[in-house]
C-alpha angles and dihedrals in degrees: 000000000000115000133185136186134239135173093216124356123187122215107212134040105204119097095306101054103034080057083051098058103042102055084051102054085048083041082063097260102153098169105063136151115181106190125207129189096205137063096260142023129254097061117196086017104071093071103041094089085171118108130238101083107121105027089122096030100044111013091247148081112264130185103226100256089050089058093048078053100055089048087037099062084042102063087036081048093050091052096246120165110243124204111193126180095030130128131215114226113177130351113204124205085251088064092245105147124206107210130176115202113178095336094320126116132200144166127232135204126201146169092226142000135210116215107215108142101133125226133264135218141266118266137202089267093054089057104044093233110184124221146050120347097231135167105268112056108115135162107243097244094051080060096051093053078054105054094029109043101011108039086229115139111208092213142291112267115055139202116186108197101199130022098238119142102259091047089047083052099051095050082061098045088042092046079052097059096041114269127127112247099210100195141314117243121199122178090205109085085232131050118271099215137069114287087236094068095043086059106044101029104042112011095048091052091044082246105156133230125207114188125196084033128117138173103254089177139020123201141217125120100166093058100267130082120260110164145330130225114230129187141191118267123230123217083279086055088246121139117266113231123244083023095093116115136175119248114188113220138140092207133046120188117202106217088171107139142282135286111208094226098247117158098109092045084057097043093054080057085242107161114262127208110234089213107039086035079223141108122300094242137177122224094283085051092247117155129226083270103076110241094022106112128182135209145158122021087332085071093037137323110281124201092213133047085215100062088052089056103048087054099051091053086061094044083047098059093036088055091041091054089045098053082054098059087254105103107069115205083250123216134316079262132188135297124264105206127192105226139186108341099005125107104196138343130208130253104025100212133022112230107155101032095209125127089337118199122185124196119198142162122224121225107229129018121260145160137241097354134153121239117204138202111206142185103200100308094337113106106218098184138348130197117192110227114205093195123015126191138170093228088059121070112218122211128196132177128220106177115213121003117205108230092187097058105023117063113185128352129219130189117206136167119246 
């Protein structure tokens, strides 16, 4: 089998990897291979024609394939080989990949490796939804690839199931071609998207949001979707009883939350977060492998492009640094925990201590609150929130961590 050599190679093309690579190849990477399954780089991007990417990268308002572009012309401007349609097959401890390009197959080895593969989203299977099997049930990213890239309109009457931001997004979008977006059900009691686009993706167009709702059936008997029951949620999230109700609709869109794509991650044995469904990482993002690196949704879902690609800079110049002998594996390290109120922190562990960032998600939302970072019963920083939501990651930084004084963290909501 044929088999090449890179100093650093990084598996996805989409936000996160084209960051990555970027910030190697400044970081003085010059053997660097960046793969891409499709045809083209920017992933997600290049169908998400709304604005609001960029506004903490660049200081403006991007549509999203405005701001691929902007990474895009970087990395073509840095020089840095590009392998696109080319998938990944297998990744070793060793950081041998195993790619396939157009029926050939090759193995390459590499110093280090940045995880950036993006997540997908959850299907019909993945929520148990009773009924018929009909045409019309999309995810609505899948809807958006329609409508965006392709000029194919789903349907007319919509139902959204989840009021995740790529759902909220599409009412608008849909509302905008022409169709009728029926309602919007969420089983939370509280939206699972950003406010901003409540308010400006749903409130603005008189599109209504149930919350504690959810579809218990879908019909179509003929092949073709008609309508879907929905019902009221209790406190256990199941259906009350006397509370089901018809709504008539030839399309239903699932906007019910977001997979890091991690089976290449799991089948390197790499150590896999249960709540963030990523890799278990330190503060340079480095995985339990030495010289695999993650980044972006593959690491865990983000609210903001910016914020991806903030981290896999980071990711990039770690991996970089690493591939040049001058990124140790650092120390066993100490334990990031997620405390009262919090759902999940990354990283996980510190092993470095310098200029430490954690990102984390809340699990309920809350005003003015105080989060704190503690060692045991010592409090090591606070920041007071004065609004706090599971759709919105918080990040908080806490500089240089001691690891010879301070032996675990944990980040709690107060």
């Amino acid at each position: 089998m044929i088999r090449e050599r890179h100093d650093l190679v990084i598996v996805g093309g989409g936000p996160a990897g084209l960051a990555a690579a970027a910030a190697a190849r400044e970081a003085g990477c010059d053997d660097l291979l960046l793969i891409e399954r499709d045809r083209n780089l920017g992933g997600i991007l290049n169908q998400c024609i709304h604005d609001g990417f960029g506004i903490h990268a660049f200081k403006e308002a991007l549509s999203g394939p405005e701001y691929a572009d902007r990474f895009i012309r970087k990395v073509q401007s840095l020089g840095i080989c590009v392998m696109e349609k080319t998938i990944v097959l297998e990744l070793s401890k060793e950081k041998i990949l195993r790619v396939s390009r157009e029926g050939e197959t090759k193995e390459i080895e590499a110093k280090s490796v940045v995880l950036a593969m993006g997540c997908r989203e959850r299907t019909r299977g993945a929520l148990s939804i009773p009924g018929h099997r009909p045409a019309g049930v999309y995810t609505a990213g899948m809807v958006q690839n329609l409508v965006n890239l392709e000029n194919i309109m789903p349907g007319k009457h919509v139902v959204i199931l989840g009021s995740g931001d790529i759902g909220l997004i599409m009412a608008r979008r849909l509302t905008l071609e022409g169709a009728k977006v029926e309602a919007v059900f969420e089983v939370l009691p509280y939206s699972s998207g950003l406010n901003r686009n409540i308010r400006q993706c749903l409130d603005d167009y008189g599109i209504p949001l149930y919350l504690a709702t959810t579809v218990i059936d879908i019909h179509g008997p003929n092949g073709r979707l008609e309508g879907v029951t929905v019902a009221q949620v209790d406190e256990k999230r199941r259906p009350v009883k006397g509370t089901e109700r018809f709504v008539p609709c030839d399309t239903l869109l699932l906007s019910v939350g977001l997979i890091p794509e991690n089976e290449l991650t799991r089948g390197a044995g790499i150590t896999i977060d249960e709540a963030t469904q990523g890799a278990f990482v330190d503060d340079s993002l480095m995985t339990k492998i030495p010289g695999v690196f993650a980044c972006g949704n593959v690491l865990h879902v983000h609210d903001l492009v910016d914020f991806v690609s903030i981290e896999a800079a980071r990711a990039g110049r770690n991996a970089a640094l690493y591939a040049a002998g001058r990124h140790s594996s650092g120390t066993e390290g100490i334990a990031v925990k997620a405390g009262r109120g919090v759902r999940y922190v990354v990283p996980q562990r510190v092993s470095h201590g310098e200029d430490v960032s954690l990102a984390f998600r809340v699990t309920d939302p809350s005003r003015d609150r105080v989060i704190e970072v503690s060692d045991g019963e010592r409090v090591i920083k606070t920041s007071r929130e004065a609004r706090l939501h599971p759709a919105e990651m918080v990040w908080l930084n806490l500089g240089t961590v001691d690891l010879n004084v301070i032996k675990s963290l944990e980040v709690r909501v107060r």
